[in-house]
C-alpha positions in Angstrom: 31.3 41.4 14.0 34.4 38.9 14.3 32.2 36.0 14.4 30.0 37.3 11.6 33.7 37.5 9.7 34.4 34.0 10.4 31.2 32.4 9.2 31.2 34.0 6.1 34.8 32.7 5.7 33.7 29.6 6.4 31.3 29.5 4.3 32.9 30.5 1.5 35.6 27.9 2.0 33.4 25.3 1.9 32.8 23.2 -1.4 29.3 23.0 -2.9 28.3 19.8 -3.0 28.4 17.5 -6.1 25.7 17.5 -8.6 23.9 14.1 -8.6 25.2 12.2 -11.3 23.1 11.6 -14.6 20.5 8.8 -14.5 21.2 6.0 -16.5 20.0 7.1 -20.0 17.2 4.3 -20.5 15.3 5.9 -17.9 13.2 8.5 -18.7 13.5 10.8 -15.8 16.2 13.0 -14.8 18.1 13.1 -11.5 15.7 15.2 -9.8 12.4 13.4 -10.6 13.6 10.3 -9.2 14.0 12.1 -6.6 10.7 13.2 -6.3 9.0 10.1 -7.0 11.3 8.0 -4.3 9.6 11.0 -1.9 6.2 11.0 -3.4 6.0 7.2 -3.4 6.2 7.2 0.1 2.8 8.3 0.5 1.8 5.0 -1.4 3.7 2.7 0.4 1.9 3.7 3.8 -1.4 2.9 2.0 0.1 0.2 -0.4 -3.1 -1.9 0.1 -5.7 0.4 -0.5 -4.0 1.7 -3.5 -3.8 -1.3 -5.3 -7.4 -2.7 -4.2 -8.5 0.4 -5.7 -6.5 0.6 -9.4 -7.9 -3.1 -9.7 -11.7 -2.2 -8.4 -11.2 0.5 -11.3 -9.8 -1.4 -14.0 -12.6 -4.1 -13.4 -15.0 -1.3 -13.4 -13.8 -0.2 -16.9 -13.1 -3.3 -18.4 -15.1 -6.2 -16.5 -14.3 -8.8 -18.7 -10.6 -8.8 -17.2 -11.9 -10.3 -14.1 -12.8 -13.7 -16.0 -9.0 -14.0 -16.0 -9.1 -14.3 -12.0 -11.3 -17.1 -10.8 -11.4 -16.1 -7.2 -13.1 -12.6 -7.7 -14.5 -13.2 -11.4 -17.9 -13.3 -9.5 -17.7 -10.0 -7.8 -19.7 -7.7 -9.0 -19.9 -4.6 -6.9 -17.1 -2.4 -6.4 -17.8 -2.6 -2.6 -17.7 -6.7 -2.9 -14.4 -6.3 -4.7 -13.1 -3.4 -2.3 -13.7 -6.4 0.8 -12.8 -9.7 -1.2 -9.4 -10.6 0.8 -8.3 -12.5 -2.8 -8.3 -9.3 -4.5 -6.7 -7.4 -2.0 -3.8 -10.3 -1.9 -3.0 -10.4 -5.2 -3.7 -6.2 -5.2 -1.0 -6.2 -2.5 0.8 -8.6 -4.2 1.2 -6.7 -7.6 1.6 -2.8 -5.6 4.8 -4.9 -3.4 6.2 -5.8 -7.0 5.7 -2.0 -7.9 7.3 -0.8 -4.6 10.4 -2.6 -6.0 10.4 -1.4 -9.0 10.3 1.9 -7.6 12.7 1.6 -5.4 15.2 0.1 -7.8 14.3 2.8 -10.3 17.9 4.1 -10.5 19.5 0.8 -10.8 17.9 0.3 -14.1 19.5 -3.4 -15.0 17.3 -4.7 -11.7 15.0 -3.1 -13.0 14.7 -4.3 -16.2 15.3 -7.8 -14.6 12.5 -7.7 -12.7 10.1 -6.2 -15.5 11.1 -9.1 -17.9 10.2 -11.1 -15.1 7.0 -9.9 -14.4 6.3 -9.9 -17.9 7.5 -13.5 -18.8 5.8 -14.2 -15.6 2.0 -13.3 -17.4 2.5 -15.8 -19.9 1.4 -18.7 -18.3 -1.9 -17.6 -17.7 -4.6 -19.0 -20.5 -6.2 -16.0 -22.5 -3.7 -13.8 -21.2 -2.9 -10.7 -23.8 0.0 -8.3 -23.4 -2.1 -5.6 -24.3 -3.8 -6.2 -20.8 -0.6 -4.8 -18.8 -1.6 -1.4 -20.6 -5.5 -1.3 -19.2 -3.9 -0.9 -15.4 -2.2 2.1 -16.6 -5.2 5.0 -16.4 -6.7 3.2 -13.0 -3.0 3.0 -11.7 -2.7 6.4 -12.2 -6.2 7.2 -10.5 -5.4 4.9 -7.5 -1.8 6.9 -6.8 -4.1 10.2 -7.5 -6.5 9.8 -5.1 -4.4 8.0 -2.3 -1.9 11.2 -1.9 -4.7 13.3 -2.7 -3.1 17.4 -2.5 0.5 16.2 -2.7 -0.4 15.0 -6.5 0.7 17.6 -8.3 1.2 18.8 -11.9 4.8 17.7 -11.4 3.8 14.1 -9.9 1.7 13.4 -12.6 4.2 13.9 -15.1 6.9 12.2 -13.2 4.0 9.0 -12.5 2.8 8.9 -16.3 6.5 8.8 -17.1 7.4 6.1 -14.8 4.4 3.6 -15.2 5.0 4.4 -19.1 8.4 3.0 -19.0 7.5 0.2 -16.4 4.5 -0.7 -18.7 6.9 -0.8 -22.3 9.6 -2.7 -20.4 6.9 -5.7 -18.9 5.0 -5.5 -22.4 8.3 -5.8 -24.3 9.6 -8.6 -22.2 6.5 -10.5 -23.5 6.6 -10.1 -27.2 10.7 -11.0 -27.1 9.2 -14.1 -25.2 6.3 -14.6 -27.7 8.8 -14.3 -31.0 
C-alpha cells in the first residue's frame, strides 16, 4: 500500500509535458497533423520508388500528352513499359526524393518555401512547359500515396495529404508566375 502511496505521489508531482508549439501559420496543418504525416510518410519513403513510378504511370495515363515533355519515355506506351523504363523511374525517384524533403522540412516552413520556389523556378527552363502542369500530379499523387500504404490511408491521412500536396503545389505554382511577371 506504501508503494502504491508513493507512485501516486510521484505522479502527481510530476509536470505534464509541454504542448507542442503552434505551427508556423503559413502552413496549413496544425501541430498534430504534422505529426501524423512525418509518421505516415514513413510508409512512403520505404517504397519511395514505386510510389513515384506509379503517380507518373497515372498522370501519363490521364493526360498522355505530358509525356511529349520527356523525351526518354515520350514513346512508352503501356503502363507496364512505363512501370520498367529505368528513365522514368530515375526521374520518378528523383521528384518523390525532392518530396521526402519537403516533407521532412514541413515544420521549417522558410526551407520549405526555399526549396518550392526552387523547384518551381527550376520548371521554367523546359520548352512548352505550363505551370498549370504541377497541378495534373496532384490526383495521381494522391492515388500513388493511397495505394502504397494501403489500410493505414485513412480518412485522417487523406485530409492531412490533400492538405499538404495543396500547399506544396500553390507554393511551386506561385514561385513560377512571380518568376513569369
Amino acid at each position: 500500500m506504501l508503494c502504491l502511496q508513493r507512485a501516486e505521489a510521484m505522479a502527481d508531482g510530476l509536470p505534464y509535458p509541454a504542448p507542442p508549439p503552434p505551427t508556423d501559420p503559413r502552413l496549413p496543418l496544425s501541430p498534430l497533423q504534422v505529426f501524423k504525416l512525418k509518421k505516415s510518410w514513413k510508409g512512403i519513403k520505404r517504397s519511395i520508388e514505386l510510389t513515384g513510378v506509379e503517380m507518373f504511370v497515372r498522370m501519363f495515363r490521364s493526360e498522355p500528352y505530358l509525356k511529349e515533355m520527356f523525351k526518354e519515355f515520350r514513346n512508352l506506351v503501356t503502363d507496364d513499359e512505363m512501370r520498367e523504363n529505368v528513365a522514368l523511374e530515375k526521374h520518378a525517384t528523383m521528384v518523390m526524393n525532392l518530396l521526402d524533403e519537403a516533407i521532412n522540412n514541413i515544420d521549417n516552413v522558410d526551407l520549405l518555401l526555399d526549396l518550392l520556389h526552387r523547384v518551381g523556378k527550376n520548371h521554367l527552363r523546359f520548352e512548352g512547359f505550363d505551370v498549370s502542369y504541377f497541378w495534373l500530379a496532384e490526383k495521381p499523387l494522391l492515388e500513388a500515396i493511397k495505394i502504397t500504404l494501403g489500410d493505414r490511408y485513412t480518412e485522417n491521412m487523406d485530409i492531412i495529404y490533400k492538405l499538404v500536396i495543396r500547399f506544396l503545389l500553390t507554393e511551386i505554382t506561385k514561385a513560377c508566375r512571380n518568376d513569369v511577371s
